[in-house]
C-alpha positions as CSV (number, residue, x, y, z in Angstrom):
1,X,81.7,80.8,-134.1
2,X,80.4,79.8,-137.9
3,X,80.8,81.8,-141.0
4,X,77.7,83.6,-140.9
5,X,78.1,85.3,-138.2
6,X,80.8,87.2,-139.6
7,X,78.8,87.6,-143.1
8,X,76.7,90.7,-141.8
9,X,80.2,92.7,-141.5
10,X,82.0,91.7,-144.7
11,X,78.7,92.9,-146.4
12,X,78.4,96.0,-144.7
13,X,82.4,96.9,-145.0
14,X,82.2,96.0,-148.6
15,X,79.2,98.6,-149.4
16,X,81.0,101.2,-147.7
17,X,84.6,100.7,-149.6
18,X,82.3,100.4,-152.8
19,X,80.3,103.4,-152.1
20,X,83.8,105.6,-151.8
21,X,84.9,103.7,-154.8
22,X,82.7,105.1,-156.9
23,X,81.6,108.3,-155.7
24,X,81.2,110.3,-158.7
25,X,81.5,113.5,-157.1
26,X,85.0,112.9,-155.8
27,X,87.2,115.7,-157.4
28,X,91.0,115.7,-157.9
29,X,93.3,117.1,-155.1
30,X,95.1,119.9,-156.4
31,X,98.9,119.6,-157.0
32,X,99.6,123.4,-156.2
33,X,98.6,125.2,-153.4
34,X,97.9,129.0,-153.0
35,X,100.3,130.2,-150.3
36,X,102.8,133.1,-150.1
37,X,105.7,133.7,-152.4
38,X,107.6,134.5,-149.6
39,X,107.1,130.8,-148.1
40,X,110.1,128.4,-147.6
41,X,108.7,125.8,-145.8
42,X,105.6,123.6,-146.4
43,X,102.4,124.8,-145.3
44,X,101.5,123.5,-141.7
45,X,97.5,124.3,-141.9
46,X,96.2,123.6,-145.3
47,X,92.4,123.8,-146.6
48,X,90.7,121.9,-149.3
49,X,87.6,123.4,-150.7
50,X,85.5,124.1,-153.5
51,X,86.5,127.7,-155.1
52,X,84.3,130.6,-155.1
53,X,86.4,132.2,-158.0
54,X,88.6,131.5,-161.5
55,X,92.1,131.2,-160.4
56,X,94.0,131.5,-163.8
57,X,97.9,131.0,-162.5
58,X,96.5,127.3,-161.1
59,X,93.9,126.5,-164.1
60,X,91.2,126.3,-161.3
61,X,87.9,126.8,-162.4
62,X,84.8,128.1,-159.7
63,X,83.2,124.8,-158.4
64,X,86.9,122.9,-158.5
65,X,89.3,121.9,-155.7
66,X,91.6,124.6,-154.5
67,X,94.1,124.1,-151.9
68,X,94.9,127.2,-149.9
69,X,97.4,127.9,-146.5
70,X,95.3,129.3,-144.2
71,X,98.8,129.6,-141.8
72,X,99.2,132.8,-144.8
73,X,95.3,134.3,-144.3
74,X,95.1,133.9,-140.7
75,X,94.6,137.5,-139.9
76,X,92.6,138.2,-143.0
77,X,89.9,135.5,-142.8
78,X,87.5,136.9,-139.9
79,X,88.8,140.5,-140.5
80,X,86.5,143.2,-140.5
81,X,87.2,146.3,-143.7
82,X,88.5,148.1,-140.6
83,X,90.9,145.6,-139.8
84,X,91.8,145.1,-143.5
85,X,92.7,148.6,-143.9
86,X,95.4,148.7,-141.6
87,X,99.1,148.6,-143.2
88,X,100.0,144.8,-142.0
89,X,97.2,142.8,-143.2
90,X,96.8,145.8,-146.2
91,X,100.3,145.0,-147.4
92,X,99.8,141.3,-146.8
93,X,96.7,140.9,-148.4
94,X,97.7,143.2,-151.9
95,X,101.2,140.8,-151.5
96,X,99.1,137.4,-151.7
97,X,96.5,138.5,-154.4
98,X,99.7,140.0,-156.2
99,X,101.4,136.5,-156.1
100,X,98.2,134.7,-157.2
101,X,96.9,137.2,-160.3
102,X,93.9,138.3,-158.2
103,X,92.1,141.1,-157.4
104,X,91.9,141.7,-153.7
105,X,88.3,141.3,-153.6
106,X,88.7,137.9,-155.0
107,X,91.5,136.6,-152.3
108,X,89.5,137.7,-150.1
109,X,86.0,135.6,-151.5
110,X,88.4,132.7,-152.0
111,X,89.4,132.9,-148.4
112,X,85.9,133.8,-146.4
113,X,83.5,131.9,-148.7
């Protein structure tokens, strides 16, 4: 088989590693991620994404990367005001905006949006 069959590829590969190169909207990964006071061990389900808030403890302004456990906001992502207002996501939501300096309105943009 000659060189130029295997040109085609090279080309293409190297347009692709360029293009992620150089993205320019590539954003840093945060270090910290917003989980649970009460967690001792690392975070098995973690979520990247673009925050619909300020988060002042982490220096995250809205648009930037925040990293959030979602293994900590499992019950309160889907859950209806009902559902919120019953003592063991209540007590676990006020617990996780407490941690975080946020209202409980705003954990719960930051987590649903």
């Amino acid at each position: 088989m000659s060189l130029m069959a295997h040109k085609p590829i090279v080309v293409v590969l190297g347009g692709m590693l360029g293009g992620l190169l150089f993205c320019n909207n590539a954003q840093a990964v945060p270090e910290q991620c917003l989980q649970s006071s009460a967690r001792s061990e690392t975070c098995p389900h973690l979520l990247y994404k673009k925050s619909p808030i300020d988060i002042a403890k982490l220096s995250i302004k809205t648009g930037e990367m925040v990293c959030l456990c979602l293994t900590d906001v499992a019950g309160m992502r889907g859950a209806s005001e009902e559902d919120l207002s019953r003592p063991k996501l209540l007590v676990s939501l006020r617990r996780l905006a407490d941690d975080w300096d946020l209202s409980e309105s705003e954990l719960l943009r930051l987590i649903r949006k």
